[in-house]
C-alpha positions in Angstrom: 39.3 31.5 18.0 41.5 28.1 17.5 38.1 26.4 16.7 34.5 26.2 15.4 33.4 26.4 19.1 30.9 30.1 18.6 29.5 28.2 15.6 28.9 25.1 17.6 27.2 26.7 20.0 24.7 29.3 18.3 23.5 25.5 17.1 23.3 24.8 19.8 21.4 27.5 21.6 19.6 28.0 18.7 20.2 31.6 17.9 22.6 33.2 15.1 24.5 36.5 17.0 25.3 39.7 14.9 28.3 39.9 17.0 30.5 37.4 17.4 32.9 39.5 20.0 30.1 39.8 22.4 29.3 35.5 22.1 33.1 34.9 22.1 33.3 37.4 25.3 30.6 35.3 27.2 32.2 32.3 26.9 35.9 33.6 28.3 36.7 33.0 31.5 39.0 34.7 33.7 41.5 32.5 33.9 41.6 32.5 29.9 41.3 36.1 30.0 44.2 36.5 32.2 46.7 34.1 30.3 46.0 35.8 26.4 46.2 39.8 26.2 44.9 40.1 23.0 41.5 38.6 24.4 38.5 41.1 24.2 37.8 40.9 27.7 35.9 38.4 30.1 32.5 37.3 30.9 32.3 38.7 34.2 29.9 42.0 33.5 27.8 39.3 31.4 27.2 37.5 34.6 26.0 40.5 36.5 23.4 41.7 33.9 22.1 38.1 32.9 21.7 37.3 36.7 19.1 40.5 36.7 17.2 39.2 33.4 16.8 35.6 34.8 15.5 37.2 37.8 13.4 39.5 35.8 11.9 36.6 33.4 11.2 34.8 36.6 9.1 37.4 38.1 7.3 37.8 35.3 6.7 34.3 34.6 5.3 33.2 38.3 3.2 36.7 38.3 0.9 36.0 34.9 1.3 32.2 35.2 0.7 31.7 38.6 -1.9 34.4 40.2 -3.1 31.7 43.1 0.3 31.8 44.8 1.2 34.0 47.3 3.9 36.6 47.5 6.1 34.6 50.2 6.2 31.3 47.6 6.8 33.3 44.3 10.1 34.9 46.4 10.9 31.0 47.4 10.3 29.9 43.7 12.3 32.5 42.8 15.2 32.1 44.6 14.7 28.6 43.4 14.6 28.7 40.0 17.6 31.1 39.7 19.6 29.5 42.5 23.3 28.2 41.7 22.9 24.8 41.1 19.4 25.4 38.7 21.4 27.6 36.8 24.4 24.8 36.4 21.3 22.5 35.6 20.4 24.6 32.5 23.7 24.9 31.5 24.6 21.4 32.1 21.8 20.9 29.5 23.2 23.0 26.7 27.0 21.0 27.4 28.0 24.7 28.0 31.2 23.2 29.7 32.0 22.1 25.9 32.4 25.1 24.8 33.7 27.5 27.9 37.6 29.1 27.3 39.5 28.5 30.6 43.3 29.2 31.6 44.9 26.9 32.0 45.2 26.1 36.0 41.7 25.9 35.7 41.3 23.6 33.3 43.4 21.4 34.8 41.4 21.7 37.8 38.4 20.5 36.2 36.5 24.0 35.8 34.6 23.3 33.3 32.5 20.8 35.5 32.2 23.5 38.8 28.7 23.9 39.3 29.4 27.6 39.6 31.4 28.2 36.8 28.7 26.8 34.4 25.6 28.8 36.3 28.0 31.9 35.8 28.6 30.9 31.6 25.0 30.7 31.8 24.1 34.3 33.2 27.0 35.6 31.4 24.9 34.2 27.8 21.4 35.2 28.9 23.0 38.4 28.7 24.8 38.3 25.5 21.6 37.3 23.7 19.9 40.0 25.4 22.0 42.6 24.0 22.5 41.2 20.7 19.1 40.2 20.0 17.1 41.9 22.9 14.6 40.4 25.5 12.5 38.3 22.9 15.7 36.3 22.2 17.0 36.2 25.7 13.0 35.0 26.7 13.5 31.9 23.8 16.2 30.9 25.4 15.9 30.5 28.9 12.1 30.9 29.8 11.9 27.0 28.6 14.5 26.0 31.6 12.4 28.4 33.9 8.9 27.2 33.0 9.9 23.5 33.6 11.6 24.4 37.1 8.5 26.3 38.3 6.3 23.7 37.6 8.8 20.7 38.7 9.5 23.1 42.2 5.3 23.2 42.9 4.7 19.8 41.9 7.2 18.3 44.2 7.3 21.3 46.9 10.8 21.1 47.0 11.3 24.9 46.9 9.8 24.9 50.3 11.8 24.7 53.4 9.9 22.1 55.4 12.8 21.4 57.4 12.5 25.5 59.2 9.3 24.8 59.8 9.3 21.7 60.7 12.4 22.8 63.8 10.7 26.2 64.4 7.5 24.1 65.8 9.3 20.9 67.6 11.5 24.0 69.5 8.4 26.1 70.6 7.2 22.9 71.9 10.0 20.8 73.1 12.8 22.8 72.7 14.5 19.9 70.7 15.9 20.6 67.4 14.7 17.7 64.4 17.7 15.0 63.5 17.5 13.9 60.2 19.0 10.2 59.0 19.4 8.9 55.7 17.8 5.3 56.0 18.7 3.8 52.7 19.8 4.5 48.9 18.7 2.6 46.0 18.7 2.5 42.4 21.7 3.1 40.0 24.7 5.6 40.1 23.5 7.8 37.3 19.7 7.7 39.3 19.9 7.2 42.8 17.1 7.6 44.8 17.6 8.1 49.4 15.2 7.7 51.9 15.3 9.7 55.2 13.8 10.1 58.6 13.8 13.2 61.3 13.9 12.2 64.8 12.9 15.2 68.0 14.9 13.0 70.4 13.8 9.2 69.9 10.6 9.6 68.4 10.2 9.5 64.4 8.6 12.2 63.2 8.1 11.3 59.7 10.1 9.4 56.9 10.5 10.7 53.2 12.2 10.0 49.9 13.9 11.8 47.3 16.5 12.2 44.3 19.1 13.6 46.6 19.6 13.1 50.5 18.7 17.6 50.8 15.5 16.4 49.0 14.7 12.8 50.8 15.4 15.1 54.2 12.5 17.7 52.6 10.0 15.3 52.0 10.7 13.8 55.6 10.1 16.9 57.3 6.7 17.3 54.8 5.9 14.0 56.1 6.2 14.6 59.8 4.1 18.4 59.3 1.1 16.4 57.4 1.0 14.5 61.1 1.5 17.3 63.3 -1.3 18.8 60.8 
């Protein structure tokens, strides 16, 4: 390891690992993989058993937490909560990217800021805590990211898909498919903030805001299902 990089990061993560192979492995791209042969092997597996224990956790969590809500919105929060770019989130938190071993074509290509690539990193170290601590230590870690996106997800009801609903009854009824418009942006780079309408032809259904245009659109199509009500 050219650096201090594992050490860095059990700090930061907060846990100590017995074995420093199987932290080292989770971090390893790939790419890196690819371009040293003497590299224990990739974070790939990682991935595929850390994806099943953040879906796991997440079950659990919105079962005991949550007994009010319905099977149909704990699959939606679900899906939510472990969805690519939630995952990135978490990991954006942590600076994973800081501390990710990339070949070199895709470090060049910026890697190490793909959405993807850091909601992978993050499966792929769910896991190795898992194994190397078991599912106590895997729960510190990542149940903290999961709580706060359940309860961020119900309190603004962006896991819901207003915007189905919303075209599944303006079709049975008019057989005109919603248009959505994003009326205006405001605030800072870092903190921007869109506002959005949906149209069925000419007529404005409803107008909405949000942190991101998908969201503004959401809250539009909320908007216009409170009227039709």
């Amino acid at each position: 390891m050219p650096d201090n990089r594992l050490e860095r990061l059990e700090n930061r993560i907060g846990y100590d690992f017995k074995s420093n192979g199987l932290l080292q492995r989770a971090i390893t791209h790939s790419s890196y993989a690819r371009e040293h042969h003497n590299c224990p092997g990739d974070n790939e597996r990682l991935e595929f058993l850390g994806d099943s224990i953040l879906g796991f956790l997440t079950c659990d969590i919105l079962y005991r937490d949550y007994p009010n809500l319905a099977e149909g919105d704990m699959a939606k929060l679900k899906s939510f909560v472990v969805s690519e770019p939630a995952l990135a989130s978490y990991a954006m938190e942590l600076n994973l990217g800081d501390y990710v071993l990339l070949g070199r074509s895709e470090l060049s290509a910026g890697g190490a800021d793909r959405p993807a690539l850091l909601a992978d990193m993050f499966e792929a170290l769910t896991a190795a805590v898992y194994i190397d601590g078991g599912l106590e230590a895997a729960t510190e870690l990542v149940c903290p990211f999961i709580r706060q996106r359940i309860a961020t997800a119900i309190e603004s009801g962006e896991y819901r898909d207003y915007k189905t609903v919303l075209q599944e009854i303006v079709q049975e009824s008019s057989r005109i498919t919603p248009t959505y418009t994003i009326l205006s942006e405001y605030g800072p780079e870092h903190d921007k903030s869109f506002v959005a309408a949906v149209y069925a032809g000419e007529d404005l259904l409803g107008a909405g805001k949000g942190k991101s245009k998908k969201a503004a659109e959401q809250d539009a199509a909320r908007q216009a299902l409170e009227k039709l009500g």
